[in-house]
C-alpha positions in Angstrom: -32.0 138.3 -12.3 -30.5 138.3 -8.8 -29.2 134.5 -9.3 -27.6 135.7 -12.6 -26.0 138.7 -11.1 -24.3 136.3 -8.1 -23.2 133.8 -10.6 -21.8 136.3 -13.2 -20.1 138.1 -9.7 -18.8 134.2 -8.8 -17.1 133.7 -12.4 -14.9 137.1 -11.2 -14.0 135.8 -7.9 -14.7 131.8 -7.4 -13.7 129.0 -5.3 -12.1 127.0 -7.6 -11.5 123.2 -7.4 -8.9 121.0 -8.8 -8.8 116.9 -10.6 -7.3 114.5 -11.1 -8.6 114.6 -14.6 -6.3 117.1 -17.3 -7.9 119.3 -19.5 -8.2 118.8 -23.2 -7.0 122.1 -24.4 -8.6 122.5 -27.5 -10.1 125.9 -28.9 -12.7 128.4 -27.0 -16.4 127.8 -27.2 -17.1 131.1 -25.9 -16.1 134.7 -27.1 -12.8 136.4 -26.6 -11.6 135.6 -22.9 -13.1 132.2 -23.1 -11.1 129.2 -21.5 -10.1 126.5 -23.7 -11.4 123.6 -21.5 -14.6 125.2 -20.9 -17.2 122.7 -20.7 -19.9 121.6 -23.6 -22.8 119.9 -23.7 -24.3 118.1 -26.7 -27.5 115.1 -27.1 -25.5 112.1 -27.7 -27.1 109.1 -29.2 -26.7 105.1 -28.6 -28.4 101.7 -28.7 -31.0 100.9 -26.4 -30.0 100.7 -22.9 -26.6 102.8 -23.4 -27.5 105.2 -20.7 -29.9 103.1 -18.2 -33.0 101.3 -19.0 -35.1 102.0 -21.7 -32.3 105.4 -22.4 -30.3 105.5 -25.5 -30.0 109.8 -25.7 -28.5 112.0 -23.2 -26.8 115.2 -22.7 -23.1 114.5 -22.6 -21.5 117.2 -20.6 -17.7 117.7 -20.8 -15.0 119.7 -19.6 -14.3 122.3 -17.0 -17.0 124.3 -15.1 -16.2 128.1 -16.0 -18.4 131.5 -15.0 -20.3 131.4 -18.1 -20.8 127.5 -18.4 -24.4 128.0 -16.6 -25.8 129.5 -19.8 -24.8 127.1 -22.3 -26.8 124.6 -20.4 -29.5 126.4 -20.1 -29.5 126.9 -24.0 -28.9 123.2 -24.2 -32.3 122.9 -22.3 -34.0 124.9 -24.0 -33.7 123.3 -27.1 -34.7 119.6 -25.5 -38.7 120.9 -26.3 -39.7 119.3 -23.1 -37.9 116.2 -22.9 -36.1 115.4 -20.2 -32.7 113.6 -21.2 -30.3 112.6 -18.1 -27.3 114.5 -18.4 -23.8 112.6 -18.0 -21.0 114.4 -16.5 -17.0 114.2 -17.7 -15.6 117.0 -15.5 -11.8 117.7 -16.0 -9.1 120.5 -15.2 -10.2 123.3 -12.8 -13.5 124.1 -12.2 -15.5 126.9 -10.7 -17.4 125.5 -7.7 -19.9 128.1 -7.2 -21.1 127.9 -11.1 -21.0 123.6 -10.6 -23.6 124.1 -7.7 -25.7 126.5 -10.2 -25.7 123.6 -13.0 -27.0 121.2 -10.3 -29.8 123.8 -9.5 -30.7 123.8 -12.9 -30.6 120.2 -13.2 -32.8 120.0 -10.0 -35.6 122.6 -11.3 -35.5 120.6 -14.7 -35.8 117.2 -12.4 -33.4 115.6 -14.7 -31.4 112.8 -13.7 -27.9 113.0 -13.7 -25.0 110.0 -13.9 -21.3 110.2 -14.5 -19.3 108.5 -17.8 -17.3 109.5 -20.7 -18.8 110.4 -24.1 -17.1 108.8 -27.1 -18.5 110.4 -30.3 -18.5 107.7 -33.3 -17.7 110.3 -35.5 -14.9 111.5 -33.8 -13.0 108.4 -34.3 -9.4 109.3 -35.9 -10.1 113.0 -36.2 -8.0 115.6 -34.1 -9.5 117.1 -31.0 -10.0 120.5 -32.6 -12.3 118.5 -35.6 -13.9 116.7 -32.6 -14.9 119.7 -31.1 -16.3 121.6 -34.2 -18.7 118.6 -34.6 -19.7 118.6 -30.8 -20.2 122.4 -30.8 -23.5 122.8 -32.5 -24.8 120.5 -29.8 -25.4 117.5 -31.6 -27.6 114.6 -32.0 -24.1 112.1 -32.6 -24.2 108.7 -32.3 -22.0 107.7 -29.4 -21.1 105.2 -26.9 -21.0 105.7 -23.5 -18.2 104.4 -21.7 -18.6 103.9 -17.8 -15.0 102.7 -16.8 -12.3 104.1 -14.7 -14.2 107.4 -14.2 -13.3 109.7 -11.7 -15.8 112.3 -10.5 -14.3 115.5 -8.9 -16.1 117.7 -5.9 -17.1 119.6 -9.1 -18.6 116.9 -10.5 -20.6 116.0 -7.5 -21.7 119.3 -7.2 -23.3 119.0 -10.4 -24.7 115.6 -9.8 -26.0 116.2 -6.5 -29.0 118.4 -8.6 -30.1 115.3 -10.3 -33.4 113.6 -9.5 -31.3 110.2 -9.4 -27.6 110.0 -8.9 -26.0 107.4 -10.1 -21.9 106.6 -10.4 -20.7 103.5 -12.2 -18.8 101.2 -10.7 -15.3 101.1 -10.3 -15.9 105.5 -10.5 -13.2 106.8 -8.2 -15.0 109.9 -5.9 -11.7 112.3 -5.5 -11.8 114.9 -3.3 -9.4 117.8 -3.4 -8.5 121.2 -2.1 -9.8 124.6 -2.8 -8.6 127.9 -3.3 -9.7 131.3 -4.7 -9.0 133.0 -7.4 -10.1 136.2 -9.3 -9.8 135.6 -13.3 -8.9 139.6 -13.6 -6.9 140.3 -10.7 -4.7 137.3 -9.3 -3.1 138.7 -6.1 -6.3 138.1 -3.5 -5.1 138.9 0.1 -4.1 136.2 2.3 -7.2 137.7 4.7 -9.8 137.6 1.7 -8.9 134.4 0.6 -9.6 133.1 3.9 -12.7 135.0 4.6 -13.9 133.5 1.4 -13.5 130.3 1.6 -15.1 129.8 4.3 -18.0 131.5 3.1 -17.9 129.1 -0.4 -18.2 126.4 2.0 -20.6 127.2 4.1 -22.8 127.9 0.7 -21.6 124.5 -0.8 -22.4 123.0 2.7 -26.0 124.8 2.5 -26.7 123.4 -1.1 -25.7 120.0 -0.4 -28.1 120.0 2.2 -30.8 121.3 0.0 -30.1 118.6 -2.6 -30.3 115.8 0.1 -26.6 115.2 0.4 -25.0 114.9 3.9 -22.8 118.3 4.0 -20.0 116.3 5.6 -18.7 116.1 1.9 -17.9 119.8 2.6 -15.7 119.0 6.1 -13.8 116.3 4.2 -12.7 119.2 1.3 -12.3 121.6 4.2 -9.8 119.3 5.8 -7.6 119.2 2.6 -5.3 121.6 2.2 -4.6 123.3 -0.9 -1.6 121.1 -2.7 -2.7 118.7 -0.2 -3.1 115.1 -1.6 -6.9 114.3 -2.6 -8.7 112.2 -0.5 -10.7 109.1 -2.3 -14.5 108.3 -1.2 -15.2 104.6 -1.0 -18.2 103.1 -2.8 -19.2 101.9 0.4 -19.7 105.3 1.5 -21.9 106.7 -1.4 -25.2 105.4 -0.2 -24.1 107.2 3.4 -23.7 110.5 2.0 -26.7 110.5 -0.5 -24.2 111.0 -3.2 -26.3 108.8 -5.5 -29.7 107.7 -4.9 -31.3 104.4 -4.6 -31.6 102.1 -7.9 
């Protein structure tokens, strides 16, 4: 209950993180108040081998990390009756960090493996992104393709898949780093004092989870040395392996 508490706390006032990626802005999945990028998370189906060897379903998650985003991959989870599906992440627009690091705890204590690509649902060819959505929402099975291209996986997005078992990125993925900054979803003026107080607490928790995961927490220094506005900074492939961002084949 205490986790809960510090997460639901975290969705009031986060460390947020921008991409390079825009939001869809399509409608809500949550209640009143909900953003309209949140992200969701559906079993997506394809042909042998779509997702790795021998994988052909996995949970496609998509959109931006928001406080209550946790829960609906918990549910997600809970209806998988024991199977453990990889989970393949599509971050985009502005996350919170501190509820990113919680979906890769959950991915770790689920030891499910975890991989970036984009999610193109076969039935959502020629319909509007509202229709798309209302057929993603109930969580699927849909037959998909999984498309590994031109990806670009935000410090959001390696938040999340530093909790799976084995990381993987596709290649040709572009790593983008980018500032932070805080923000409180009820009450946007945060003093100049708090804001710095806080952000170098978030780090020091995202530097302490990295760790945990097996990731080297010199990710953190590189996002700590980019101002907000700043222009991102771009991890080589060659670099991955160094940083236990993804795990061996």
């Amino acid at each position: 209950m205490s986790s809960i508490r510090t997460i639901i706390v975290s969705g009031l006032l986060a460390i947020i993180g921008a991409t390079a990626v825009p939001a869809q802005q399509r409608p809500p999945i949550g209640p009143f108040g909900s953003a309209p990028d949140a992200m969701i998370f559906y079993v997506a189906h394809g042909p042998e081998g779509a997702c790795g060897p021998g994988c052909s379903d996995w949970i496609a998650a998509e959109g931006a990390v928001q406080w209550d985003t946790y829960k609906r991959l918990i549910a997600i989870l809970d209806r998988q009756a024991g199977h453990k599906l990889p989970v393949v992440i599509h971050t985009s627009g502005t996350s919170n960090l501190k509820v990113a690091s919680s979906l890769g705890r959950i991915l770790r204590d689920h030891k499910l493996d975890a991989a970036v690509g984009t999610t193109e649902a076969i039935a959502c060819a020629g319909k509007s992104d509202a229709e798309c959505f209302a057929l993603k929402r109930p969580g699927g099975p849909l037959d998909a393709r999984l498309l590994v291209s031109n990806q670009i996986c935000d410090f959001a997005c390696v938040l999340i898949l530093a909790g799976g078992e084995h990381r993987s990125l596709p290649q040709g993925t572009k790593v983008v780093l980018a500032g932070r900054s805080i923000r409180n979803r009820l009450a946007p003026n945060v003093s100049a004092e708090q804001r710095e107080s806080l952000t170098e607490y978030f780090g020091e928790q995202h530097r302490k989870y990295l760790q945990e995961m097996g990731l080297a927490p010199d990710l953190v220094d590189i996002v700590d040395g980019i101002g907000e506005g700043s222009r991102p900074v771009i991890i080589p492939p060659t670099d991955w392996a160094r940083l236990h961002i993804v795990t061996p084949p």
